[in-house]
C-alpha positions in Angstrom: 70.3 54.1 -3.7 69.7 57.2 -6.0 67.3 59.6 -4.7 65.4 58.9 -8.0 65.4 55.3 -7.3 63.7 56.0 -3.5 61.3 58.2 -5.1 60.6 55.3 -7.3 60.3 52.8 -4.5 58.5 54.9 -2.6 55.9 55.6 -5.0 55.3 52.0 -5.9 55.5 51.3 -1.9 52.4 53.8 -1.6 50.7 52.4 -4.9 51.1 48.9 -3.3 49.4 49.9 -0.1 46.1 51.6 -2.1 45.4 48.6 -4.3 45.7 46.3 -1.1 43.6 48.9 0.7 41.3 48.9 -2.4 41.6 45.0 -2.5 40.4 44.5 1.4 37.5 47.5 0.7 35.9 45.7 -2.4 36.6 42.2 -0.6 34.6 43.7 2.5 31.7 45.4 0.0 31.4 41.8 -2.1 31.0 39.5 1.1 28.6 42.0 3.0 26.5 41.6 0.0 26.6 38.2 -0.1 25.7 37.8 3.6 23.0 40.4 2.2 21.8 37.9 -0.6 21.8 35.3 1.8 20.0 37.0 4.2 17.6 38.2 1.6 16.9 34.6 0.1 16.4 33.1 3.6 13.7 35.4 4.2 12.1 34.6 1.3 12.6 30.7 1.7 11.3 31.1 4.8 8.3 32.9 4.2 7.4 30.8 0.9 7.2 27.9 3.5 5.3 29.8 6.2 2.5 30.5 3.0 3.3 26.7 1.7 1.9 25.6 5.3 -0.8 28.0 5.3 -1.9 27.0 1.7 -1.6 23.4 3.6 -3.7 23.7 6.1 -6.3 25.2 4.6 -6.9 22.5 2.3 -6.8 19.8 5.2 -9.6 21.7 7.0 -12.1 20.5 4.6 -10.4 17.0 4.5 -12.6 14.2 5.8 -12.1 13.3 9.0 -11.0 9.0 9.0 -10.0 6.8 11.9 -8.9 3.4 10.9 -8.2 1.2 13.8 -6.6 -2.6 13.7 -8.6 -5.4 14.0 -8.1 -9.1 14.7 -6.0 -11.8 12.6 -7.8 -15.4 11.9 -5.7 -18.2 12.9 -4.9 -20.9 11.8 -3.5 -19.0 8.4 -5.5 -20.5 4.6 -4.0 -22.1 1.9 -5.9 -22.4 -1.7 -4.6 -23.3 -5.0 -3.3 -19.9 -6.7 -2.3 -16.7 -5.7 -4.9 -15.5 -8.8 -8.3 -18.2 -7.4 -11.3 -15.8 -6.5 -11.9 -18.3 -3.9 -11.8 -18.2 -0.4 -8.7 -20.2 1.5 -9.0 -23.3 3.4 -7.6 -23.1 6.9 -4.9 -25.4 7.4 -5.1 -28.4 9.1 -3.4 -29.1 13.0 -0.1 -30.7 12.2 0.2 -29.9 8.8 3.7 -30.1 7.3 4.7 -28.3 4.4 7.3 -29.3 2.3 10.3 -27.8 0.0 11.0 -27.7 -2.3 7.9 -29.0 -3.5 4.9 -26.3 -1.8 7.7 -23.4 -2.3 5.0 -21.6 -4.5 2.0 -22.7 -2.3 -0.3 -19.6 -1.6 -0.4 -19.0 2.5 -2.4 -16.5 3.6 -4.3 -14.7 6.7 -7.6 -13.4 7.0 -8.0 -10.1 9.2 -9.9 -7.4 9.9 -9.4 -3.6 10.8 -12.3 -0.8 10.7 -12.8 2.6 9.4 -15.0 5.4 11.7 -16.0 8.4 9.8 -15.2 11.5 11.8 -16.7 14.0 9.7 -19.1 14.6 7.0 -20.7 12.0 4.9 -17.6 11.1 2.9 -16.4 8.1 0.2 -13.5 6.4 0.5 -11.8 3.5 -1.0 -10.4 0.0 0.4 -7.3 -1.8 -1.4 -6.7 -5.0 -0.9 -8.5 -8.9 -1.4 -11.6 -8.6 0.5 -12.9 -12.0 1.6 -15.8 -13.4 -0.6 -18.7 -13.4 1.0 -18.7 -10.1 2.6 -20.5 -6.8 1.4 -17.5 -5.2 -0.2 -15.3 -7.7 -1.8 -12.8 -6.7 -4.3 -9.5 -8.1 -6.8 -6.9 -5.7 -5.1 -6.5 -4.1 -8.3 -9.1 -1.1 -7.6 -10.2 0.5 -4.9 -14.0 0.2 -4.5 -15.9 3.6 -3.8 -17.6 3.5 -0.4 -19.9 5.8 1.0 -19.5 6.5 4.7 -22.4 8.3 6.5 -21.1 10.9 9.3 -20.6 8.8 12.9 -20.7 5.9 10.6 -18.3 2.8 10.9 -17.5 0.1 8.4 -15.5 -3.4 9.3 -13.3 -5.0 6.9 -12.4 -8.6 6.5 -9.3 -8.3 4.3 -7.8 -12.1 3.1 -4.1 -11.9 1.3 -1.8 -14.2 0.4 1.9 -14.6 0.1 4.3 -17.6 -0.9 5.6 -20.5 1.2 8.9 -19.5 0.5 8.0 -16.1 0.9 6.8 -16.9 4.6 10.1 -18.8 4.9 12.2 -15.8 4.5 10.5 -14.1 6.7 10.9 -16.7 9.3 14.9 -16.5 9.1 15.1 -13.3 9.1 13.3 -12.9 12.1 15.6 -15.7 13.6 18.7 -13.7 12.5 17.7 -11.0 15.1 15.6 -8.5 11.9 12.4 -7.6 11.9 11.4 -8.7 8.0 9.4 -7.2 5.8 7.3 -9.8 4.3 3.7 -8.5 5.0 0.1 -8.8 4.0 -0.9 -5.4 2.8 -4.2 -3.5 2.5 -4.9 0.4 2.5 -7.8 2.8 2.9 -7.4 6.3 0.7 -9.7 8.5 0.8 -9.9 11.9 -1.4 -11.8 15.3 -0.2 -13.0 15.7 -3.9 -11.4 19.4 -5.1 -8.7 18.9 -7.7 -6.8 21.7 -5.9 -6.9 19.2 -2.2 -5.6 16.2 -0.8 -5.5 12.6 -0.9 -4.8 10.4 2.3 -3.9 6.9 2.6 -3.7 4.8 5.5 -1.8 1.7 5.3 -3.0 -1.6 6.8 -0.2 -4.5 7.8 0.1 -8.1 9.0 3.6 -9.3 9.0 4.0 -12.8 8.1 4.9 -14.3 11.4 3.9 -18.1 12.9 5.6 -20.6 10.7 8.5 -22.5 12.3 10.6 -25.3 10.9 10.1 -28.9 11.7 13.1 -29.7 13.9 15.4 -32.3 12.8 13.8 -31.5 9.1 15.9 -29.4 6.7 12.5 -29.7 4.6 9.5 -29.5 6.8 7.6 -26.3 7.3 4.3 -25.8 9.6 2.4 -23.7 12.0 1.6 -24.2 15.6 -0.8 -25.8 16.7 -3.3 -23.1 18.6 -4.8 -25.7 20.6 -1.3 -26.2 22.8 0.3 -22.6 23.1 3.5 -22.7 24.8 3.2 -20.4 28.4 4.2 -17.0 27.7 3.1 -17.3 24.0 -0.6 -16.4 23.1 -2.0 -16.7 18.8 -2.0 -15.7 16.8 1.6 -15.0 16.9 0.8 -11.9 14.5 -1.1 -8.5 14.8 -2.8 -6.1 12.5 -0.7 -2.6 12.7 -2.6 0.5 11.4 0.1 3.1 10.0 0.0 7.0 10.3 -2.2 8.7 7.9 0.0 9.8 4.5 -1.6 12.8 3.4 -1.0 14.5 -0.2 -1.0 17.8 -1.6 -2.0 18.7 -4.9 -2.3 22.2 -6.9 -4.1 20.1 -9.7 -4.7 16.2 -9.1 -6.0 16.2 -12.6 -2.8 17.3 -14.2 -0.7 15.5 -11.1 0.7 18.2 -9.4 1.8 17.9 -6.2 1.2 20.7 -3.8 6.0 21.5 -3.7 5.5 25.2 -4.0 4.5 28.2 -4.4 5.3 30.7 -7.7 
């Protein structure tokens, strides 16, 4: 090789190690400042939800304070005409046999109870659901009725719902298939603390569809138990009231719908 030609080399050899020098330095410079931005926008995510939970709790101190707590379930279940009669249900009868597919849209229902206890201040709340007739605070199920609750006070609700036959029939095989089911008599209390910058809670009310067995040796017979012979180990009725945990909402605005995400 010419001397040129190694002074050539050379030269490139020592340009080649600065730009891969340069290369590793600005490599180094761009991911600390990344980790930097990251770090940075942590921070602030972090402390956006420290003054999201602040902002939170402040508004549920003024919250009324509700306790709703399961009652009992009626048994034998009601039948009536429609799913749409303002009527009251007629228990069924001991022995009673259903049949499909003839009574697949017959209206089954329960009729059960569960209470509300005001905690806190005198407060209103409302009650979804079809409230036996009869009783003070009957409803459709399409509104929930304002109800004022005195502080210490508690109010009792007979709640009466109705599903399908072959709606209860579902239930029954999935529960025989080893599932839970989630055919279920529903109610809820929500109750609202009155600020359009505040909170709305709902508590929901549930009553599975349990009881109804199948007629052996009938591929179309449907009926329930007879209470008045309960097999040992088996008391009735064979379904409870359950009482879910309180759903509470945020709002900046309930008046414009805004729920209570975050923080500008």
């Amino acid at each position: 090789m010419e001397p040129s030609d190694m002074i050539a080399a050379g030269s490139l050899a020592v340009a080649g190690g600065a730009f891969i020098y340069a290369f590793v330095q600005t490599s180094k410079a761009n991911r600390r400042s990344l980790e930097a931005n990251a770090t940075a926008e942590q921070a602030l995510a972090v402390a956006r939800d420290g003054a999201l939970d602040a902002r939170k709790a402040r508004l549920a101190t003024g919250a009324p304070q509700i306790a709703v707590t399961a009652g009992e379930v009626e048994w034998p279940p009601l039948r009536k005409a429609s799913i749409a009669a303002h009527s009251p249900g007629m228990a069924v009868a001991a022995g009673y046999e259903f049949r499909t597919p003839r009574d697949n849209d017959q209206p089954i229902g329960l009729r059960f109870t569960f209470s509300v206890q005001n905690l806190g201040a005198d407060t209103t709340i409302g009650v979804v659901g079809v409230i036996a007739p009869g009783h003070e605070h009957y409803n459709d199920g399409r509104d929930a009725k304002p109800i004022r609750l005195a502080a210490g006070a508690t109010e009792t609700f007979v709640m009466e719902e109705y599903r399908s036959l072959s709606s209860w029939i579902e239930q029954t095989r999935t529960r025989e298939n080893g599932q839970p089911g989630d055919v279920e008599l529903t109610a809820w209390v929500r109750y609202d603390d009155g600020k359009d910058e505040g909170i709305i809670g709902i508590v929901n009310v549930r009553v599975p569809c349990n009881g109804l067995e199948a007629v052996p040796q009938d591929d179309a017979g449907w009926r329930f138990p007879n209470p008045l012979v309960i097999p040992p180990g088996q008391t009735f009725p064979p379904t409870l009231v359950a009482v879910y945990p309180t759903e509470i909402r945020y709002y900046s605005s309930k008046l414009r719908d805004e729920s209570l995400g975050e923080i500008n």
